[in-house]
Backbone as a ProteinNet text record, in pm:
[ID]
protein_1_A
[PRIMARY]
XXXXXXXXXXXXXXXXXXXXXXXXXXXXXXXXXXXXXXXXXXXXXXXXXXXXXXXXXXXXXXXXXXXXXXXXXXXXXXXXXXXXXXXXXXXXXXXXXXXXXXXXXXXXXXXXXXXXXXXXXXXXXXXXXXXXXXXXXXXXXXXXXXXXXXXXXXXXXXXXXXXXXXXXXXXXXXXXXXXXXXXXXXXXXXXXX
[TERTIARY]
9444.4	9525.9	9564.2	9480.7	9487.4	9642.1	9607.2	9703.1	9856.5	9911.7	9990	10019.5	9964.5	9956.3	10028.5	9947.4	9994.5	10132.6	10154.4	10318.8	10409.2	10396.9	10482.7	10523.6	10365.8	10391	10472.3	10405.2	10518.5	10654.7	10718	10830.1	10887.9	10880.1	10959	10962.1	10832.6	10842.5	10933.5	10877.8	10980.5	11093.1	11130.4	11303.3	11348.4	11296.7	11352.6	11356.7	11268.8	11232.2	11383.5	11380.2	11460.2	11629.4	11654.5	11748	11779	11653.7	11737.1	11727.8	11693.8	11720.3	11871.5	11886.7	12034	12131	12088	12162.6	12187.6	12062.2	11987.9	12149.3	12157.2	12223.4	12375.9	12394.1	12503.2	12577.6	12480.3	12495.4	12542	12453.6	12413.3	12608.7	12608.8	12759.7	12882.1	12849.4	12960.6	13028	12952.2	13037.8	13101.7	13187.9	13290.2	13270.8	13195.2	13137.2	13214.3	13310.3	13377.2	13385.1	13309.4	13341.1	13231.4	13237.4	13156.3	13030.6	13001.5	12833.3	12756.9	12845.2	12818.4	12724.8	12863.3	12846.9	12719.5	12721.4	12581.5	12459.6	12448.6	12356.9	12285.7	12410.6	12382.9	12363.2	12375.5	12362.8	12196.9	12154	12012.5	11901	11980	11889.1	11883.3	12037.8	12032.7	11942.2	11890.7	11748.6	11649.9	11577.1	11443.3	11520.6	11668.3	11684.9	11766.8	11811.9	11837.1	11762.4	11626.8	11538.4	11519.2	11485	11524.2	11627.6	11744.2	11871.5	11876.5	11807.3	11846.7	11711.2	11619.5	11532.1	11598.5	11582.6	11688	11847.2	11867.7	11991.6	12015.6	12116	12140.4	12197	12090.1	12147.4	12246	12392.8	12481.6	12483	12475.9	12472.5	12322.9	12220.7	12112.4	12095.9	12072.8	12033	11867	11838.8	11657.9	11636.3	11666.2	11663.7	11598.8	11687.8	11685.8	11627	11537.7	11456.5	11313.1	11325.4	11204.2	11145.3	11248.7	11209.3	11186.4	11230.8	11194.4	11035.3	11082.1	10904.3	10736.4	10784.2	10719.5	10689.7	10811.4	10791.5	10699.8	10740.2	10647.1	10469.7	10492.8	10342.3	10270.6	10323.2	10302.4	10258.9	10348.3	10315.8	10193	10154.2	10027.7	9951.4	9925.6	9806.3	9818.8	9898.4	9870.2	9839.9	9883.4	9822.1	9700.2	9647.6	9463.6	9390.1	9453.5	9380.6	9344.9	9462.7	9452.2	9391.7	9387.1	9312.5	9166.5	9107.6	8980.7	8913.1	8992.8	8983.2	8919.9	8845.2	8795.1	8966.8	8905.8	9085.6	9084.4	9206.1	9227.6	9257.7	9256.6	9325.8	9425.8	9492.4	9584.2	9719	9639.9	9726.6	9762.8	9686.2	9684.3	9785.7	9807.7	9901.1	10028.9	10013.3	10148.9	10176.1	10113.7	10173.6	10234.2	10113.9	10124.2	10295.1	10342.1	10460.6	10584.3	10579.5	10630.8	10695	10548.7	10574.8	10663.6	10603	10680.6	10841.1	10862.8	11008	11082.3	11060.8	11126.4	11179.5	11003.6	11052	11144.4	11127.2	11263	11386.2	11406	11544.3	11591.6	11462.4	11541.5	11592.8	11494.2	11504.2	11642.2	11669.7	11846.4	11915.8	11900.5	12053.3	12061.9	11913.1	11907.2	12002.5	11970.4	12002.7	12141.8	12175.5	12335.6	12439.1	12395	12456.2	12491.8	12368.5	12335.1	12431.8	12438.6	12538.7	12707	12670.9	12834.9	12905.4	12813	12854.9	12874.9	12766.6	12830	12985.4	12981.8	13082.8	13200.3	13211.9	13309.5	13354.7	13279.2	13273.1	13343.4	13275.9	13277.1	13450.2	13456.9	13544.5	13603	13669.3	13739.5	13836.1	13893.1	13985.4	13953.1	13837.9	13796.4	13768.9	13829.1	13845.5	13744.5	13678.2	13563.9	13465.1	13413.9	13359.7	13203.3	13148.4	13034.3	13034.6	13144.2	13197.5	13249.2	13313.8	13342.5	13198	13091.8	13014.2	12958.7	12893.1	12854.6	12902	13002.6	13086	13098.5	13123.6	13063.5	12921.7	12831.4	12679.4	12641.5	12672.9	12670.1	12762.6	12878.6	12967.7	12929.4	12796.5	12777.6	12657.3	12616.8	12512.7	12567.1	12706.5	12776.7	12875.2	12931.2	13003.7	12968.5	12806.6	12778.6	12778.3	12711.1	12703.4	12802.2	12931.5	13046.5	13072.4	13041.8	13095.6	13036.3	12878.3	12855.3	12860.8	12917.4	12923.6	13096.9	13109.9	13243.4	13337.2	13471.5	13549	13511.2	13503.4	13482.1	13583.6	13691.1	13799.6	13832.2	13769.9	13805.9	13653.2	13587.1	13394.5	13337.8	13286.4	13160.1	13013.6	13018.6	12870.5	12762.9	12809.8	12720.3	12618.8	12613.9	12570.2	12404.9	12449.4	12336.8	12243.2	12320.2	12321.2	12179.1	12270.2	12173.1	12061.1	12038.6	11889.2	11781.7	11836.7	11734.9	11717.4	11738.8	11701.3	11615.3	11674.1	11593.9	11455.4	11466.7	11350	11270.7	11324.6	11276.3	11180.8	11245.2	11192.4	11083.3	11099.5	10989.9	10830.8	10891.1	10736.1	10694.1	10745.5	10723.7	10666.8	10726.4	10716.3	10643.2	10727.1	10667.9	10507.3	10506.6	10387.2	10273.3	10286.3	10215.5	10131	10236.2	10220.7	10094.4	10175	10100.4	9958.6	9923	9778.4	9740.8	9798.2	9674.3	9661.6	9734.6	9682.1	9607.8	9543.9	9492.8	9538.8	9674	9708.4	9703.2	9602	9606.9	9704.7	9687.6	9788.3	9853.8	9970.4	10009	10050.7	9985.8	10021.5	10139.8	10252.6	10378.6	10452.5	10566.8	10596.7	10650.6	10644.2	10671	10616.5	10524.3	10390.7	10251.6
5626.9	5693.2	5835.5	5915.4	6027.3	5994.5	5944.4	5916.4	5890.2	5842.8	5836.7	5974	6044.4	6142.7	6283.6	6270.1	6324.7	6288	6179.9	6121.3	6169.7	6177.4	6215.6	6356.1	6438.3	6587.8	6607.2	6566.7	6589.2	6565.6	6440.5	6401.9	6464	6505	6556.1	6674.3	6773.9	6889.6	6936.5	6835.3	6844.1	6875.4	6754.3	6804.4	6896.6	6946.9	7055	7198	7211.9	7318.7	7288.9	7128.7	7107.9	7159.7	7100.4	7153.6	7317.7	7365.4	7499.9	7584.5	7527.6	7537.5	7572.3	7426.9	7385.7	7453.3	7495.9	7610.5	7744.6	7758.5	7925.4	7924	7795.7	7801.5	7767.6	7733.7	7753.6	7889.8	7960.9	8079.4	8167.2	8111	8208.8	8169.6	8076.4	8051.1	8108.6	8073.8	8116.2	7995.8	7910.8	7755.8	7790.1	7690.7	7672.5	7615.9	7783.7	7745.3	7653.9	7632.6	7536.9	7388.4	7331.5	7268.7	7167.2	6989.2	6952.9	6935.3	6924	6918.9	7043.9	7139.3	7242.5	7287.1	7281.5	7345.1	7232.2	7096.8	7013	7061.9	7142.8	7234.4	7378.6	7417.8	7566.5	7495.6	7423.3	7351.8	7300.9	7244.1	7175.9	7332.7	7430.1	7529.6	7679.5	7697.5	7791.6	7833.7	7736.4	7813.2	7818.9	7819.6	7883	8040.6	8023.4	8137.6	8230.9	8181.7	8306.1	8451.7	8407.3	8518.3	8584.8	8541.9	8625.7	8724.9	8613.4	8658.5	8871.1	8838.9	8973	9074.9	9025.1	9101.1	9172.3	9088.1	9102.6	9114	9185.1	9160.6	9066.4	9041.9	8989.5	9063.7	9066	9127.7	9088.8	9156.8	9057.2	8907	8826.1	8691.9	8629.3	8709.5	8657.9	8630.6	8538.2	8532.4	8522.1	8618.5	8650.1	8626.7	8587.7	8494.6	8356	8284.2	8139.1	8126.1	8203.8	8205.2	8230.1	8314.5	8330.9	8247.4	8187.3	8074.5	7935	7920.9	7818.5	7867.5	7964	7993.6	7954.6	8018	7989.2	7801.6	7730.4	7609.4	7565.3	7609.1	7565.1	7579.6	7712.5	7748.5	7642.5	7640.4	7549.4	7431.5	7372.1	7189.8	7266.4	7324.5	7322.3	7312.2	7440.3	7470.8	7327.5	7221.9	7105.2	7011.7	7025.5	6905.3	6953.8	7056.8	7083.9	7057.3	7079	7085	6880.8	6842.8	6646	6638.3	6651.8	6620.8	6651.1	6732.6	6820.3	6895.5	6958	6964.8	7125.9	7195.9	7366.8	7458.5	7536.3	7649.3	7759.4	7714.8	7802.2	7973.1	8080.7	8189.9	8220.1	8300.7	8293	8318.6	8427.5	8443.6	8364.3	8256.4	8111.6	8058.8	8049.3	7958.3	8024.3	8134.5	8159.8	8201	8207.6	8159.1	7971.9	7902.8	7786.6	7744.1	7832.5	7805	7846.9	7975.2	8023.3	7883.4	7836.3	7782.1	7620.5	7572.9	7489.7	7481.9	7603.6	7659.2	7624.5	7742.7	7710.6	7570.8	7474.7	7351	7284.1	7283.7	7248.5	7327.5	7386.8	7464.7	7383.8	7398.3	7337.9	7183.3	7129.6	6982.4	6914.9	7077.3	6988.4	7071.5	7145	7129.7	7047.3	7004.7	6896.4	6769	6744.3	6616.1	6658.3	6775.8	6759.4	6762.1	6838.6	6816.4	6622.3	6599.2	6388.1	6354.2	6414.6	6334.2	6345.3	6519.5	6512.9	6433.5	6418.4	6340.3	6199.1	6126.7	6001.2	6004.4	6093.5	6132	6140.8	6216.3	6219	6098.5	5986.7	5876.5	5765.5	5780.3	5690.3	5746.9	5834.4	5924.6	6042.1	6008.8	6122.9	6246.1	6214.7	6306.2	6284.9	6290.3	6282.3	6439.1	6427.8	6517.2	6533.3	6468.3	6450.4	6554.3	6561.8	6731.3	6717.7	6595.9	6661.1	6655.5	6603.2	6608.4	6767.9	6825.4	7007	7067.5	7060.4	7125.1	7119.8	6981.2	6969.5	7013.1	7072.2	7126.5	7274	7337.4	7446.9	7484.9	7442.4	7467.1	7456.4	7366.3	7353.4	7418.1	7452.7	7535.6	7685	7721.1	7847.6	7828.8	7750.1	7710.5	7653	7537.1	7495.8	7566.3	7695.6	7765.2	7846.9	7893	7962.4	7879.8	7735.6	7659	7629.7	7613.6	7520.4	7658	7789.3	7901.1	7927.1	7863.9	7858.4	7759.6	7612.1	7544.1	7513.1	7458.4	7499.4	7375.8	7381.4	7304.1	7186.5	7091.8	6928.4	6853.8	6859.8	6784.1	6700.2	6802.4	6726.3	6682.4	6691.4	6620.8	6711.3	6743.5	6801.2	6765.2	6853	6843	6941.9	7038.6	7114.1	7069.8	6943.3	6907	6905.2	6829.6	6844.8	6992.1	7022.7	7188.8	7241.2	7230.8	7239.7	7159.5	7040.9	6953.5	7046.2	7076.1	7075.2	7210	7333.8	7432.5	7428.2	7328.9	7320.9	7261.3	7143.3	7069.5	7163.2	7274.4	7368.3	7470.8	7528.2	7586.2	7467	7405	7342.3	7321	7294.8	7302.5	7440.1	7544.8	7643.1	7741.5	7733	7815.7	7740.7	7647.1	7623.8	7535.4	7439.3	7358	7465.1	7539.8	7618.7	7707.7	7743.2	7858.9	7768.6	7660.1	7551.7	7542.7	7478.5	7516.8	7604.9	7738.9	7843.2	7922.8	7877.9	7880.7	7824.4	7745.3	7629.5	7474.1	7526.4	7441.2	7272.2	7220.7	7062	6963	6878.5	6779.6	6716.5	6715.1	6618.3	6706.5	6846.1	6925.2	6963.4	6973.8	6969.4	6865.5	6765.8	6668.8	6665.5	6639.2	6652	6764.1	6829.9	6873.7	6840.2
-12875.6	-12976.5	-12933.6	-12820.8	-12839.5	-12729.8	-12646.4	-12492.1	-12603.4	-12703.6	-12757.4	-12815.9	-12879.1	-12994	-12848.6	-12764.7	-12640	-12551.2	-12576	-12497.9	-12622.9	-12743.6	-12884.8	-12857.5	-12825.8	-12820.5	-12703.5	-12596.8	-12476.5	-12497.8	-12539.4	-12507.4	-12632.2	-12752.2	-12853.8	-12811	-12761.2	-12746.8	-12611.5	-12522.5	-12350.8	-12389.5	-12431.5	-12487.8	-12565.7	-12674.5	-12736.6	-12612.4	-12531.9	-12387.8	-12365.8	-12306.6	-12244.5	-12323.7	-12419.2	-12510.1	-12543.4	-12544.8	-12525.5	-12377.7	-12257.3	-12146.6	-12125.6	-12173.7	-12125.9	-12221.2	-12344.3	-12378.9	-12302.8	-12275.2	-12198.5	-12050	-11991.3	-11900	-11918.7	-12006.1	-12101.1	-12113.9	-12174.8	-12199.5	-12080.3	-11971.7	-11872.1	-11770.2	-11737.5	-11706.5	-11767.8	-11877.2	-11988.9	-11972.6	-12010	-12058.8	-12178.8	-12149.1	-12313.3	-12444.9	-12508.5	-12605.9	-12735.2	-12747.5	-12807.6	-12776.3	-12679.9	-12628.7	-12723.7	-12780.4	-12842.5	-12870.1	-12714.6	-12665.1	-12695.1	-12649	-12658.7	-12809.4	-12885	-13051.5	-13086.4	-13052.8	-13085.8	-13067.7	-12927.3	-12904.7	-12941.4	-12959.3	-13037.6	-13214.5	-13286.2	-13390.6	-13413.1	-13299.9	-13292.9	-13252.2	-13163.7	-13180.1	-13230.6	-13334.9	-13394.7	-13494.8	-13543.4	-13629	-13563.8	-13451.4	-13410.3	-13399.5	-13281.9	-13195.3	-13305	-13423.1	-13506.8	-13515.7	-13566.2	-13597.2	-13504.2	-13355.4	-13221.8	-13229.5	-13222.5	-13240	-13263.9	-13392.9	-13483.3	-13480.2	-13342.5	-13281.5	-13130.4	-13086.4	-12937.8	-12910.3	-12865.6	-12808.5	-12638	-12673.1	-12518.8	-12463.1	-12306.4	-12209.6	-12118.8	-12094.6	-12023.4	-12051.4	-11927.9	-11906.5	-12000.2	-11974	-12045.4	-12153.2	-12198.6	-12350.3	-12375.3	-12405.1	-12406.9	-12531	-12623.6	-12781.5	-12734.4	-12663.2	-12658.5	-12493.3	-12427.8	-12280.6	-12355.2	-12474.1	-12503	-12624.8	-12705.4	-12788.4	-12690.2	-12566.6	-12511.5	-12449.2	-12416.4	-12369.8	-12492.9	-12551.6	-12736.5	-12810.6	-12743	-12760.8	-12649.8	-12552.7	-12424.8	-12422.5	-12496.6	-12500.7	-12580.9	-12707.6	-12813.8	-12756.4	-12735.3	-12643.6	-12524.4	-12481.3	-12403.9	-12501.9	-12574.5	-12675.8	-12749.7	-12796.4	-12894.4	-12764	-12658.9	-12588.1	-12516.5	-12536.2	-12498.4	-12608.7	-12713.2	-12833.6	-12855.4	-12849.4	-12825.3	-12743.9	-12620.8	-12508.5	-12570.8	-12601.1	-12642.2	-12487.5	-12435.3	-12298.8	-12375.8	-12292	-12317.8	-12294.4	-12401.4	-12404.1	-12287	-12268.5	-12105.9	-12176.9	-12104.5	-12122.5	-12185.9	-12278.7	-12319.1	-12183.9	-12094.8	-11984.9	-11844.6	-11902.2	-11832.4	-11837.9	-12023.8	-12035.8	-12060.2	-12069.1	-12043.6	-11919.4	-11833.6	-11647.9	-11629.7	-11704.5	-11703.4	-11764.4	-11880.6	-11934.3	-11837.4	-11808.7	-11688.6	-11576.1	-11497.8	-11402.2	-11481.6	-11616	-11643.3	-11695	-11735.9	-11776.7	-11610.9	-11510.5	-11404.9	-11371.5	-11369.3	-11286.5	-11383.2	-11510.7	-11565	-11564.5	-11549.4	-11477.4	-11356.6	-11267.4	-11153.6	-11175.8	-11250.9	-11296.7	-11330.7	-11420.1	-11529.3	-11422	-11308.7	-11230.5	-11139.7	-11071.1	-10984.5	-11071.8	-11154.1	-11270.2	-11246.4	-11290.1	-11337.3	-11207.8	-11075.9	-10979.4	-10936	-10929.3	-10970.7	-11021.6	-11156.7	-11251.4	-11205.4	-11184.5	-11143.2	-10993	-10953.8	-10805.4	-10837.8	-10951.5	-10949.8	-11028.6	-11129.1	-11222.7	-11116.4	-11017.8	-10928.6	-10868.7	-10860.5	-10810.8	-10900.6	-11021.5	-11085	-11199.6	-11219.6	-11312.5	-11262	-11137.7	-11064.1	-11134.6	-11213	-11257.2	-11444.5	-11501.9	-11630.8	-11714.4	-11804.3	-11875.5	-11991.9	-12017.3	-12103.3	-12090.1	-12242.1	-12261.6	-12179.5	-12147.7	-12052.4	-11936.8	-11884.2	-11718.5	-11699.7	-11803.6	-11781.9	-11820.1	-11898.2	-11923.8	-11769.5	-11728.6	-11588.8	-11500	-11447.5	-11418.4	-11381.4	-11508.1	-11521.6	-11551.1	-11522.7	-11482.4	-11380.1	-11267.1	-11119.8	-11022.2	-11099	-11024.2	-10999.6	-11032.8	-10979.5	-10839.1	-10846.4	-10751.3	-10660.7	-10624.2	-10560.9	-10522.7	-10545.2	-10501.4	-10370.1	-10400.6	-10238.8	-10157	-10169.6	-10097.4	-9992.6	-10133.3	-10040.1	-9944.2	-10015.9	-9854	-9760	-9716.7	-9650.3	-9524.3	-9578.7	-9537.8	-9470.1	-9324.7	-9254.3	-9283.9	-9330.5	-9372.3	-9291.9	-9411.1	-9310	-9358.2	-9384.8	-9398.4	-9523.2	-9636.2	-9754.2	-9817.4	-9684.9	-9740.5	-9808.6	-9916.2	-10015.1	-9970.8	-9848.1	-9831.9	-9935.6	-10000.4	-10097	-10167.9	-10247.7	-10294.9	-10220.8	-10133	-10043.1	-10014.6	-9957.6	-9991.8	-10105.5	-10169.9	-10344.9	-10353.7	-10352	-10329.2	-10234.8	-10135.3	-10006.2	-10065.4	-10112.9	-10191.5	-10263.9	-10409.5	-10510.8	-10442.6	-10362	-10332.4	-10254.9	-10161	-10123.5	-10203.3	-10341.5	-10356.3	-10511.7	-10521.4	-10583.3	-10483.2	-10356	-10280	-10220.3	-10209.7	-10167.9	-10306.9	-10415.3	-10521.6	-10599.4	-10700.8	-10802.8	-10783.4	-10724.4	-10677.3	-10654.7	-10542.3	-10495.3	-10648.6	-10680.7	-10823.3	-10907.2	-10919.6	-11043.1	-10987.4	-10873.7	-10822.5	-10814.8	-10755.1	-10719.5	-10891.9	-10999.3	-11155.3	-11226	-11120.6	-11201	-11309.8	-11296	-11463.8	-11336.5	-11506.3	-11503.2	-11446.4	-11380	-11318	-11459	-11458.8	-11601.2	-11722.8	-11732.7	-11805.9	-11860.8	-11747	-11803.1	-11723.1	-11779.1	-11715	-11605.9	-11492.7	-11358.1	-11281.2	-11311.4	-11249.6	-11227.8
[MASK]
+++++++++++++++++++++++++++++++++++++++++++++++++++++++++++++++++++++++++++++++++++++++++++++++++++++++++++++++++++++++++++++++++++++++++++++++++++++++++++++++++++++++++++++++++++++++++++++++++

């Protein structure tokens, strides 16, 4: 019962992280906030990040409202899944390293994903106008832009993409992995760590 009570917390709580992530980077692009997906999103997380809201200001591109209400959910889903587990309570400054390192790897997670998506999207829906083929779009187009300038005209080929994996996958074993062990935090603790 507990192994259930624990897949509930994870996966309702993952996603809401995850949900206002993908706002956080939303923001951080300057996607088109009109756009449907969009307003669905700012809709599902304008009431945590209100009360922020009218604590913080945002800095530039940052939105430190909705980085630090995802942080706050994050913490949360640890502290309820130690508390299920009945595992001994870590540090408070544990877990919020522990949140830290799990915020990132989901960052890297939804651009790895969305670069994915947009490549089959290119494949599959070459010239599609549909509002999450532009959101995708504009979220990977800042990470795929150095890429493609570093990389020397190949005749029409998009090697970037590539590009972007061997980074992210880069810095998931160099950074985040590394981080997650020498902190101690639990195998399983946050999903895909």
């Amino acid at each position: 019962m507990h192994q259930a009570a624990i897949f509930l917390v994870q996966t309702l709580l993952g996603l809401y992280v995850m949900i206002l992530l993908i706002r956080f980077l939303l923001q951080l692009t300057r996607a088109d906030f009109y756009n449907p997906i969009s307003q669905a999103l700012v809709t599902i997380t304008q009431p945590v990040v209100i009360p922020l809201q009218k604590l913080l200001p945002r800095t530039g591109r940052i939105s430190l409202p909705t980085l630090i209400m995802a942080m706050l959910v994050q913490v949360v889903l640890i502290a309820l899944i130690f508390m299920l587990s009945g595992w001994a309570w870590p540090s408070p400054i544990s877990v919020v390293i522990w949140g830290l390192i799990g915020l990132a790897s989901q960052l890297l997670d939804i651009l790895f994903f969305a670069v994915l998506a947009g490549i089959i999207l290119s494949w599959v829906a070459p010239q599609s106008y549909h509002p999450a083929t532009l959101l995708l779009h504009q979220i990977t187009e800042p990470v795929m832009a150095p890429a493609r300038r570093i990389l020397p005209n190949l005749g029409g080929l998009d090697f970037s993409p590539i590009v972007v994996f061997i980074a992210i996958n880069l810095i998931e074993m160099m950074a985040i992995y590394p981080l997650a062990q020498a902190s101690g935090m639990p195998r399983g603790l946050i999903v895909g760590l």
